[in-house]
Structures are given as C-alpha cells and as structure tokens.
N, C-alpha and C positions, 0 to 999 in steps of 0.2 A: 953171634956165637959160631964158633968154628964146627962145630955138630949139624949145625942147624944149614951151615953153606953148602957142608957135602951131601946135605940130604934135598933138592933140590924137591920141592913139591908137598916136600913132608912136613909133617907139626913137627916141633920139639919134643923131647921126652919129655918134660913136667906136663904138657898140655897133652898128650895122649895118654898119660897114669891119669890125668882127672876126667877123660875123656874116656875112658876102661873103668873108673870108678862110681859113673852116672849109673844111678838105678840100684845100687849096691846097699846104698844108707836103709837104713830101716824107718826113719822118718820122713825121705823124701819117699819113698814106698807108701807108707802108710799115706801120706799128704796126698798121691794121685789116686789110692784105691777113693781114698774118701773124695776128693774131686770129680774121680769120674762117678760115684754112687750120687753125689748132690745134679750133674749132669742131666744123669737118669732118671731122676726123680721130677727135674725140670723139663724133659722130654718128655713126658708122660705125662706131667699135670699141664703140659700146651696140646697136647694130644687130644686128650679130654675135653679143653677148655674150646679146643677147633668142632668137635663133633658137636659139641654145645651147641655151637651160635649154628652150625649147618643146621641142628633142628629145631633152636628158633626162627631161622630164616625161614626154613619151610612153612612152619603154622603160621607166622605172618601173610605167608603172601598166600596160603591157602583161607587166612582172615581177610586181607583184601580181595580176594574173588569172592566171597560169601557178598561182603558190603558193594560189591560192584553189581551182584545178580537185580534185574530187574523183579520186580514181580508184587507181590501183595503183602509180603511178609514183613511185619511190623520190627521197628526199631528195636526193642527188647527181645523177640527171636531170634535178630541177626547177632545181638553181642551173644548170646547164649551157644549159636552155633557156632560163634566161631574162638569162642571159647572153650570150645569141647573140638576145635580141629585138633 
C-alpha cells in the first residue's frame, strides 16, 4: 500500500486504530480484572500452601531428632513428644 511505503518503520492506519483500541472494550476489561483477581487468588493459596510444608518440615525434622536422642525413654514417649513438637 502506497501509505504504508511512505511511512517507512510505521504500522498502517487500520493496525494502529486497533492498536489505540486495545484496553478500550468493556469485556476485554472486565476478562483481565477477573484474570488478574483469579491470579491473586492463586498467589496467595501457593503462598500459604509454601509456609505449610516449611512448618511441616520443621516438626519432622524436630521428630527426627526426638527419635535419634539416645537415652532411656521408651518408644511410646518418643511418638508423644514428637508429636507435640
């Protein structure tokens, strides 16, 4: 197109009107609020889900040093304490 020769680097006019029109629609609006809300929602429940396992990993291995302690204390006091780590 003879527009598009002399404008050397430039988009055409129909591709810069839809390119001016991105974000305008009320539907594709609404489509990203609720994309980035479902996002959020998904960031938070891996958030959560992360501090989870950091404080099961802890009482684990605070349950494995209970069962590794030498000493006199019978098998039924070791699950109890380290059940209550």
């Amino acid at each position: 197109d003879a527009a598009a020769s002399k404008r050397p680097n430039k988009l055409p006019a129909a591709k810069v009107t839809r390119k001016a029109s991105i974000g305008t629609s009320p539907g594709e609006i609404a489509f990203f609020k609720f994309l980035r809300a479902e996002l959020n929602k998904a960031s938070c429940f891996f958030g959560r889900a992360k501090q989870e396992l950091s404080i099961r990993e802890e009482r684990l291995r605070n349950g494995i040093e209970i069962l590794k302690q030498p000493g006199s204390t019978m098998v039924n006091e070791k699950w109890s304490c380290m059940a209550k780590a």
